[in-house]
C-alpha positions, 0 to 999 in steps of 0.5 A, a space after each residue: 500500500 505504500 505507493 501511489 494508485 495504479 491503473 491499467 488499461 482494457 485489452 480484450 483477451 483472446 481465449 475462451 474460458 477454461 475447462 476447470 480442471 479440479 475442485 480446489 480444497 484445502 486440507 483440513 487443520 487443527 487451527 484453521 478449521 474453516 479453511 477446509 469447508 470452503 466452497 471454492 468453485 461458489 466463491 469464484 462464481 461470486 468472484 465473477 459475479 461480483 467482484 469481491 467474494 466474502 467468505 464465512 468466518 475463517 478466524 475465530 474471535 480468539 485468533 482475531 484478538 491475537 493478531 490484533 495483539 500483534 500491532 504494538 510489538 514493534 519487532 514483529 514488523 519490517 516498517 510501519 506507515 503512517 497513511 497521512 504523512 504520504 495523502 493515502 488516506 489516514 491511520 497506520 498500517 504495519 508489514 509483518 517481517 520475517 518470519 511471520 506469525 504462524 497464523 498468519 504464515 499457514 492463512 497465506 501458504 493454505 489460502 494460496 494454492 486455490 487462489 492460484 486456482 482461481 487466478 489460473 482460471 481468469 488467465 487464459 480470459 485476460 490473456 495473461 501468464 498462469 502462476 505456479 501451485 505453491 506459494 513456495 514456488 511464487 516466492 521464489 520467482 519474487 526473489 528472483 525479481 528482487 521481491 523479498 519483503 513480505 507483504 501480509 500486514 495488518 491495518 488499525 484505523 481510530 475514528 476518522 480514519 479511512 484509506 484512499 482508493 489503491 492497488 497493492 502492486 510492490 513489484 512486476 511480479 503480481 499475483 492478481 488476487 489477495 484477501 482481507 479479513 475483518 479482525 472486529 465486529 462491525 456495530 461493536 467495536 466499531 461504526 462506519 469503516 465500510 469496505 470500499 472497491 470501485 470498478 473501471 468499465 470501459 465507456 461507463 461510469 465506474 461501479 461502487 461496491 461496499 462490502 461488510 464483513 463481520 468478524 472474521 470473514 474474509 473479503 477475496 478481490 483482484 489486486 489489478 483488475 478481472 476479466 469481464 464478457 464482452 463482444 470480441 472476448 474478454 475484457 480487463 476490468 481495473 479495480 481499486 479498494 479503500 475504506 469509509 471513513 470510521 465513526 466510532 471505536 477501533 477497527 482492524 483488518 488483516 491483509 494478506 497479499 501472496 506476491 512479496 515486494 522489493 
């Protein structure tokens, strides 16, 4: 998030949609129970139909405060940004060094795989490269590009708060999807503080959408753009997100981004 708002420009994609090989799954564990009961091909057809894909809670209320825990142990991040010092908008968010949480580290390296899965569906519609299975795979190409720092980070805004519209890209190495779980409950602990993404379609006005998670669940989304039906193909929709304003209370959001940055 430390860098300006990218765009990218429409390009029609000349494939058709791909046979979908296999269900994606994520074996089961002890910590993260709900990762294994998630319905991914219902989430990429959201994903489709929508732009953003919630899914149902992934952390319990427990984990949520740990990771929340997190935010004032200084020697658990590599940098801190404070949004105003740079106009992104106002609160502060930390990128996690590492080595990361261990919760944090299983959500990124289990969550992977079926995001690759998805993102290799959209591929062939935005004619756009295919990416490997395993997060251990896609780090090694980060690295290979200069990319090292992780990127999962952890968001914390206070009343009158709220992140401009963005692209999280770091480097030329983008993995194309990322996600974002809410870590407090809406109406509790906080108000206001709406999640925000805007879709740019070509010769229309742009497309809000606000999304309200509750506690724990996550918000899946594109990190640059998605494919869209059109006349002679497919068509690359830009995407940003950002955040309402916070009225009252506390809110954090935990961030988890799969490409690392230079």
């Amino acid at each position: 998030m430390n860098h300006p708002a990218q765009l990218f420009g429409d390009a029609p994609a000349t494939r058709d949609v791909p046979h979908i090989p296999h269900t994606p799954h994520v074996p089961y564990d002890n910590d993260l129970p709900a990762l294994a009961e998630l319905n991914w091909p219902a989430l990429y057809e959201e994903l489709n139909e929508n732009g953003v894909a919630l899914t149902p809670p992934l952390l319990s209320h427990a984990q949520c405060r740990q990771i929340i825990g997190t935010f004032d142990d200084a020697a658990m991040f590599r940098s801190a940004v404070v949004m105003q010092r740079y106009n992104f908008g106002r609160g502060t968010y930390k990128y996690y060094a590492n080595p990361l949480p261990p919760l944090v580290r299983t959500l990124r390296e289990k969550l992977y795989p079926p995001l690759a899965w998805i993102a290799n569906q959209w591929a062939p519609m935005l004619g756009e490269r295919a990416f490997p299975e395993t997060l251990e795979e896609l780090t090694e190409e980060c690295a290979a590009n200069g990319q090292h720092r992780p990127t999962p980070l952890i968001l914390n805004y206070g009343e009158g708060d709220y992140a401009c519209l963005h692209q999280d890209i770091y480097g030329d190495v983008v993995f194309p999807l990322q996600i974002a779980i809410m870590l407090n409950q809406p109406g509790e602990d906080f108000t206001g503080g709406e999640n925000v993404f805007v879709e740019q379609r070509p010769r229309f006005q742009s497309k809000a959408i606000v999304v309200k998670p509750e506690l724990g669940q996550g918000m899946i989304f594109p990190v640059r753009h998605r494919p869209i039906p059109g006349k002679n193909g497919y068509r690359r929709h830009p995407m940003r997100h950002g955040t309402n304003a916070v009225e009252s209370g506390q809110r954090n959001t935990l961030g988890v981004i799969f490409h690392n940055a230079r």
